[in-house]
C-alpha positions in Angstrom: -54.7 58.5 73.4 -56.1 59.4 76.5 -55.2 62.8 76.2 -57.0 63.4 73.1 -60.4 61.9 74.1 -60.1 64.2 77.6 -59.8 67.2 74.7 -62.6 66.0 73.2 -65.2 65.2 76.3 -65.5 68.8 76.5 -69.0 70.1 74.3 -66.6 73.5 73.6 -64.1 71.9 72.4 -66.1 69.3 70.5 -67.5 72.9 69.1 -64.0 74.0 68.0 -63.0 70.8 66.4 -66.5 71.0 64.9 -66.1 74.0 63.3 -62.5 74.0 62.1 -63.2 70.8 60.1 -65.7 73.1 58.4 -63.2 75.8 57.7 -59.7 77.5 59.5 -60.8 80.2 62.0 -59.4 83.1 63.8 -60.0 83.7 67.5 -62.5 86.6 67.0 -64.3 84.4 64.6 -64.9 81.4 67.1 -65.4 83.5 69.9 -68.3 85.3 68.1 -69.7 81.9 67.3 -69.1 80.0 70.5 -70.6 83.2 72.4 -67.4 82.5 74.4 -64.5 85.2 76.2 -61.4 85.0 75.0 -60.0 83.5 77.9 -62.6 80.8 78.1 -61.5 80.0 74.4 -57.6 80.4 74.9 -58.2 77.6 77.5 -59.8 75.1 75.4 -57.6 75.9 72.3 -54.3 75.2 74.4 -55.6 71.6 75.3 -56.8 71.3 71.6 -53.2 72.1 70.4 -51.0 70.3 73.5 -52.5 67.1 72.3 -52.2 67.7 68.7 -55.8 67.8 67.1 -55.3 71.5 66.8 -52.6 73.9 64.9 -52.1 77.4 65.5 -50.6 79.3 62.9 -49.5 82.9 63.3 -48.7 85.0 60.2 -48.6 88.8 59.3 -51.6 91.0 57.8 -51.3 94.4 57.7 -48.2 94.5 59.2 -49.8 93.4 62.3 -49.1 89.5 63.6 -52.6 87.5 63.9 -53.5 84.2 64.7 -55.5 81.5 62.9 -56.4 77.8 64.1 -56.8 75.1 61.9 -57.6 71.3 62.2 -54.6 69.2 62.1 -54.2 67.0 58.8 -54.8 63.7 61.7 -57.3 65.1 63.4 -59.4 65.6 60.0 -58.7 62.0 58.8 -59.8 61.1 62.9 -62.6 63.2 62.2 -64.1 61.9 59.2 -63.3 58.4 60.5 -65.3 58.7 63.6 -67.9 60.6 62.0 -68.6 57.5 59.4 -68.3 55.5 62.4 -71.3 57.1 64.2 -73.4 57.7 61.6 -73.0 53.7 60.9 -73.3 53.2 64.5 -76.5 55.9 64.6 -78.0 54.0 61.5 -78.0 50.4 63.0 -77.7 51.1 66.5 -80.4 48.9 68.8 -83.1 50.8 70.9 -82.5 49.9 74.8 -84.3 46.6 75.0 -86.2 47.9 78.0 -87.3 50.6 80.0 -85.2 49.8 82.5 -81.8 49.5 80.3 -83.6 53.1 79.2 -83.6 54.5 83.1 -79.7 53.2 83.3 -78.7 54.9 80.5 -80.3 58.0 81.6 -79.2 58.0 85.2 -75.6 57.4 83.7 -75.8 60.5 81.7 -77.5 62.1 85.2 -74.2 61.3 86.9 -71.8 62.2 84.5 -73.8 66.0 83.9 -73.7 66.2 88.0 -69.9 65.4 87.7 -69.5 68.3 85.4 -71.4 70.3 87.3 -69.1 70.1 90.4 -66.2 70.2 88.1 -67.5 73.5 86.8 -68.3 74.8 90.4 -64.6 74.0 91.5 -63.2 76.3 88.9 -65.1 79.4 89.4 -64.3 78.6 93.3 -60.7 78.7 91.8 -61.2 81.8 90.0 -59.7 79.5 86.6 -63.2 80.6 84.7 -64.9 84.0 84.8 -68.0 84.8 86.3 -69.5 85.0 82.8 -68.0 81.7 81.4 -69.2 79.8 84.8 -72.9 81.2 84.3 -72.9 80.7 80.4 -71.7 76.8 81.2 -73.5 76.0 84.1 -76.6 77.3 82.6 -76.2 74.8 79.5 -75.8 72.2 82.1 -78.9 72.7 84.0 -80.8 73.1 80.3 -79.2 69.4 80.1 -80.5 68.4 83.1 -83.8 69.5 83.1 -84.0 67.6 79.4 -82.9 64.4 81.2 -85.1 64.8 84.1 -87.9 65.3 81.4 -86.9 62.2 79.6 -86.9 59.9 83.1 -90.3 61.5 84.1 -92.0 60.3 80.4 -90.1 56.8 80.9 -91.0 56.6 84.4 -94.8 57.4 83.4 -94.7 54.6 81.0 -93.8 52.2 83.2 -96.6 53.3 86.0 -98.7 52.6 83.0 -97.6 50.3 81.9 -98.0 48.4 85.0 -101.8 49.7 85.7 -103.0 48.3 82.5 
């Protein structure tokens, strides 16, 4: 089990599993629409299919052999599950009581984003990602981080006005 949840606490990969609920997909086809390299998709499509949320199916068109991915039939009935199980979550879900609770959720997602960040920095050191695939992800990480650091400047602004008042 905690295979597949390391599959899925990638944002690509969530991506993938995203879009082949919607529909099967060649590699071209999520490529294009991931604005990923091949090799940066091969990657997270072998860890989609090793733990079994993924199939890849191979057949023949044109006399030429091609490749397709599709959801697997448990992954889809995962999917839908845990989708009904956010949006009830989403729907009655509590606001953080207080600011504070608000500044700890925030600096939880600060350290996990800064985790990936050095996790992402030790694979282009390892030549594992491409120079392209470590500036396309890095620079949705810092996009991240600039959003949280937004979010604890307006909370932290609040509360210094709170407290003037």
């Amino acid at each position: 089990m905690l295979e597949i949840f390391k599959a899925l606490s990638n944002p690509y990969r969530l991506q993938i599993v995203e879009l082949l609920y919607e529909q099967e997909r060649r590699p071209d086809e999520l490529e294009t629409e991931l604005e990923m390299t091949r090799g940066g998709l091969e990657r997270h499509l072998k860890q989609l299919v090793d733990c079994g949320l993924v199939e890849k199916i191979s057949f023949i068109e044109t006399g030429r052999a091609k490749v397709k991915y599709v959801l697997s039939g448990e992954a889809r009935e995962f999917y839908e599950k845990a989708r009904t199980l956010v949006e009830k979550f989403l729907r009655e879900k509590k606001t953080p009581q207080s600011r504070k609770e608000q500044l700890r959720i925030l600096e939880t997602r600060l350290n996990t984003l800064y985790e990936s960040i050095e996790e992402i920095n030790r694979l282009h050191k390892d030549s594992q990602i491409t120079e392209k695939e470590y500036i396309t992800v890095k620079e949705g990480y810092l996009r991240e981080l600039i959003e949280i650091e937004k979010e604890m400047s307006l909370l932290l602004q609040s509360v210094s006005g709170d407290t003037l008042r």
